[in-house]
C-alpha positions in Angstrom: 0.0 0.0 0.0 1.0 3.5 -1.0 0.6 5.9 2.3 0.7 9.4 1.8 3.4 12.0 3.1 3.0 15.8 3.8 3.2 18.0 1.2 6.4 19.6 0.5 7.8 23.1 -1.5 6.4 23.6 -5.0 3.0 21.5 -4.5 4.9 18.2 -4.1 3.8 15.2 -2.5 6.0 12.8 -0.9 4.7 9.0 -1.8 6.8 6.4 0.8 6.3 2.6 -0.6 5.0 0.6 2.2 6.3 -2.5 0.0 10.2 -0.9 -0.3 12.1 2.0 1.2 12.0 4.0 -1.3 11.0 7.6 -1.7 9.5 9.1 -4.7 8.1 12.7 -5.7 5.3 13.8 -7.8 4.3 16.8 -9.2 1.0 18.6 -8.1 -1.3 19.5 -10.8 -3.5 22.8 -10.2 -7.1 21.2 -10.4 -9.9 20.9 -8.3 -9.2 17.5 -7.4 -5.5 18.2 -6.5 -7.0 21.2 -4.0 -9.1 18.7 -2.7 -6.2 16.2 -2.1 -4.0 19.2 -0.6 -6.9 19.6 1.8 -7.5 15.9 2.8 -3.4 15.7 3.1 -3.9 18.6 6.0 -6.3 17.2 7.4 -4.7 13.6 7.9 -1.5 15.8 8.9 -3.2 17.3 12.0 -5.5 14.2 13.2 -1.4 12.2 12.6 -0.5 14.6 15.0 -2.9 14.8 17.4 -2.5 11.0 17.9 1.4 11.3 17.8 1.4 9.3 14.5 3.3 9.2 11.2 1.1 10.7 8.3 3.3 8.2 6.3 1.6 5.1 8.4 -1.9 6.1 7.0 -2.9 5.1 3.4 -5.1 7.3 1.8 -7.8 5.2 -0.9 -9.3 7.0 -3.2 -12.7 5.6 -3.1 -13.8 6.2 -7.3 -16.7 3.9 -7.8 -19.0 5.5 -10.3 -15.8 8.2 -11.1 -14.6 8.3 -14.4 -11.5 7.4 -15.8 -10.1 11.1 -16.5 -11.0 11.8 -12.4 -8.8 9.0 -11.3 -5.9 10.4 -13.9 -6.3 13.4 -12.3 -5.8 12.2 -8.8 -3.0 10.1 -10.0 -1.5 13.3 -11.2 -1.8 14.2 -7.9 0.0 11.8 -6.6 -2.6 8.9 -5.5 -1.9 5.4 -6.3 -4.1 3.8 -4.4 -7.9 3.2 -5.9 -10.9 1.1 -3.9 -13.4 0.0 -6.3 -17.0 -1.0 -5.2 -18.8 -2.7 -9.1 -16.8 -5.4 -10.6 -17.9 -4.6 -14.6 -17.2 -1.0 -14.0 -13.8 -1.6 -12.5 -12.7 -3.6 -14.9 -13.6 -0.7 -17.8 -11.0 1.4 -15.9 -8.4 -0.8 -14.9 -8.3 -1.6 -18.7 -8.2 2.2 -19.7 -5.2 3.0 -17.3 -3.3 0.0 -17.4 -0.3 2.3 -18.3 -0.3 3.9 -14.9 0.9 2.9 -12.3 -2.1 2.2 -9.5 -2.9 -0.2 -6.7 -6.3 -1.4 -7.1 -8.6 -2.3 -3.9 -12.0 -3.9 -4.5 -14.1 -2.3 -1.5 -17.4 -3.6 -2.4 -19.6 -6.6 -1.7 -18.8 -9.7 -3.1 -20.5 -12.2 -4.8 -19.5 -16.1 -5.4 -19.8 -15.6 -9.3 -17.4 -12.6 -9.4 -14.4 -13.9 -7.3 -12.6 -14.8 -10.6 -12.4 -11.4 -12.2 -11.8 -9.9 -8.9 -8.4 -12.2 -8.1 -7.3 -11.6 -11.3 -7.5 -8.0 -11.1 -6.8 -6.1 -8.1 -3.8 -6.6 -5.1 -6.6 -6.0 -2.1 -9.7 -7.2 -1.4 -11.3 -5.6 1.7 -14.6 -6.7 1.9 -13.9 -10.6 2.2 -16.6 -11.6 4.9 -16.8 -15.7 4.7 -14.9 -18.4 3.8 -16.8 -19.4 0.8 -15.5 -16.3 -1.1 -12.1 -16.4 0.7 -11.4 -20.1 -0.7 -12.7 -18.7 -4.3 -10.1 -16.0 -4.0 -7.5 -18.2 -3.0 -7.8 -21.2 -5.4 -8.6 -18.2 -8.3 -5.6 -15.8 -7.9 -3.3 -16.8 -10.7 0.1 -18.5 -9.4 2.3 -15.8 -11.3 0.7 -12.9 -9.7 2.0 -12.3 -5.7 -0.5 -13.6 -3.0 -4.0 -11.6 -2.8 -3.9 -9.3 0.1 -7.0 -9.4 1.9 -8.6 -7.8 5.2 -12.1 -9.2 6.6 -14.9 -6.9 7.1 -16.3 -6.8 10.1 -20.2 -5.5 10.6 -18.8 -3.8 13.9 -22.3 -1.9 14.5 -24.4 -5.3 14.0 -26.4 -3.9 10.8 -28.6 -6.2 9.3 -28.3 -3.9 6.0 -24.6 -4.5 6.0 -21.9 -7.0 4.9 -19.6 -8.2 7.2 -18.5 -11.1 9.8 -19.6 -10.5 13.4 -17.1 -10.2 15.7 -17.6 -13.2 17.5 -17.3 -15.2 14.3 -13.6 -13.8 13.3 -11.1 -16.2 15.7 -12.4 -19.3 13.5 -12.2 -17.5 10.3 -8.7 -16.1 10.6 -7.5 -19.4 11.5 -9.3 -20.5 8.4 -8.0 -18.0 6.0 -4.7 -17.6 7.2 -3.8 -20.8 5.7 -5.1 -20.3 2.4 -2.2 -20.6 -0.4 -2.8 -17.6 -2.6 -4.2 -15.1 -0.4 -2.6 -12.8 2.3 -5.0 -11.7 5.3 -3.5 -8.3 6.0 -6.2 -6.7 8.9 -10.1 -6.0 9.0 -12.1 -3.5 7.1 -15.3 -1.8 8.5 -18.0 0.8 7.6 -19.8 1.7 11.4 -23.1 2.9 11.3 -23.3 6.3 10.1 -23.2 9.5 13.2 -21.6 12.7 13.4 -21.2 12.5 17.0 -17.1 11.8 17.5 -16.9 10.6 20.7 -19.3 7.6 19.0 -17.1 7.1 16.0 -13.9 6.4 18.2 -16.0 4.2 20.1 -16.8 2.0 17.7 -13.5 2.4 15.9 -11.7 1.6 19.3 -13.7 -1.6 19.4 -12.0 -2.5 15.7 -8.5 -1.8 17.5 -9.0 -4.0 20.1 -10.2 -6.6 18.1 -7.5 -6.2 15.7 -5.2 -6.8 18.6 -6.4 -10.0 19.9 -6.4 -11.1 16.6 -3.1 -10.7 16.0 -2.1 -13.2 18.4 -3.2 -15.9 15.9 -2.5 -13.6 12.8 0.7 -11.8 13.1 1.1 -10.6 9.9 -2.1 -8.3 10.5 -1.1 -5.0 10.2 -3.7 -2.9 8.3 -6.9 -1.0 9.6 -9.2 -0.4 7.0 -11.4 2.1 8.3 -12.6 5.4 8.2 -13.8 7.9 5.4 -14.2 11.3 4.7 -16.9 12.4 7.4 -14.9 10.8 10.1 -11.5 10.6 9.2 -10.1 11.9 12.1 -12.0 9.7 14.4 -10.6 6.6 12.7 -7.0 7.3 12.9 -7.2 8.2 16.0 -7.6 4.6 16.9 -5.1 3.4 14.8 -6.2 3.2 11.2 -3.9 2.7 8.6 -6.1 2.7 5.4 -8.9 5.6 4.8 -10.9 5.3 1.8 -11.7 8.6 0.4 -14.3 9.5 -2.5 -16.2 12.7 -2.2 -13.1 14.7 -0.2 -11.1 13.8 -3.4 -13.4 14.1 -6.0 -16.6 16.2 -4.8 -19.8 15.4 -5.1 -21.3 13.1 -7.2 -23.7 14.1 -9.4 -27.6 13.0 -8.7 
């Protein structure tokens, strides 16, 4: 995963690889979207430092489902590399069309059994993987010449019945499960809490995902991601300890109804 540094003289963005220590720059463009990223690089800045954490530790995801291909361009432009994806056939349309960049594709959206092939051939991450059924797909689906799946479990932290998602009670069995799967990598958990503006509610429930992350990784070591948070509370998420925010409308405005 690609986390995002502070910006630096001349509208620069520092990019630090999670995956090698290696630094690269990129050039700002002037756009709406890049002031939107300068603004959503503050803000992860200031809630980094308020919880005496690295900006470089959080991953920003630009969450583009129903965005076009040009917006995502743009972002890349911008510096983003890293793009969560919620409708299979629609993902696919743009992973084809920018093929020459160089991005990190997350599929962020609900999965169903008939769509796990597309999806391991596609995309590094999965975050949304919520049963074994569709982590064994994954697994026996990823093609052998392509590095192992990386994967987090979402968990339906706030017990919605409208939501996907393994209760918490349920994860000890299936980590042990899907730990052991050949072709997959379980990185951490992913959750979307019920919506609420209050903050002292969000860390709540966002300090319940820490916890659980940390029992887990008793079993699981090589959990190390926190997928969690987005734009309306942001700052509530990594101050628990996320490490992945997944970020449309702060990026690329509002979508059009």
């Amino acid at each position: 995963m690609v986390p995002l540094g502070d910006l630096v003289a001349d509208h620069l963005i520092l990019i630090s690889l999670a995956i090698a220590p290696i630094s690269y720059y990129y050039p700002m463009s002037k756009t709406p979207i890049s002031d939107n990223i300068a603004q959503l690089l503050k803000r992860v800045r200031l809630a980094a430092a308020k919880s005496q954490r690295s900006p470089d530790d959080i991953c920003i995801i630009a969450a583009s489902k129903t965005r076009p291909a040009a917006a995502i361009q743009a972002a890349y432009e911008c510096g983003i590399r890293n793009f969560g994806e919620n409708y299979l056939q629609e993902a696919l349309e743009k992973i084809a069309a920018l093929s020459k960049l160089n991005l990190i594709w997350h599929f962020i959206g609900p999965i169903q059994s008939n769509k796990t092939r597309a999806i391991a051939e596609n995309f590094a991450w999965v975050h949304s993987v919520d049963r074994l059924k569709i982590a064994r797909r994954l697994s026996d689906q990823r093609p052998r010449q392509l590095p192992p799946l990386q994967i987090c479990l979402q968990v339906n932290i706030s017990n919605e019945t409208s939501k996907s998602g393994a209760p918490p009670q349920a994860l000890p069995e299936l980590v042990q499960e899907v730990q052991a799967l050949p072709q997959i990598q379980l990185r951490g958990l992913m959750a979307i809490p019920a919506a609420t503006g209050d903050e002292t509610q969000q860390q709540r429930i966002f300090r319940q995902m820490c916890e659980l992350m940390r029992q887990l990784q008793v079993q699981a070591p090589t959990m190390d991601t926190l997928s969690m948070g987005m734009s309306a509370d942001l700052e509530a998420a990594i101050s628990q300890g996320s490490t992945a925010i997944r970020v449309g409308t702060d990026i690329f405005g509002s979508r059009n109804r």
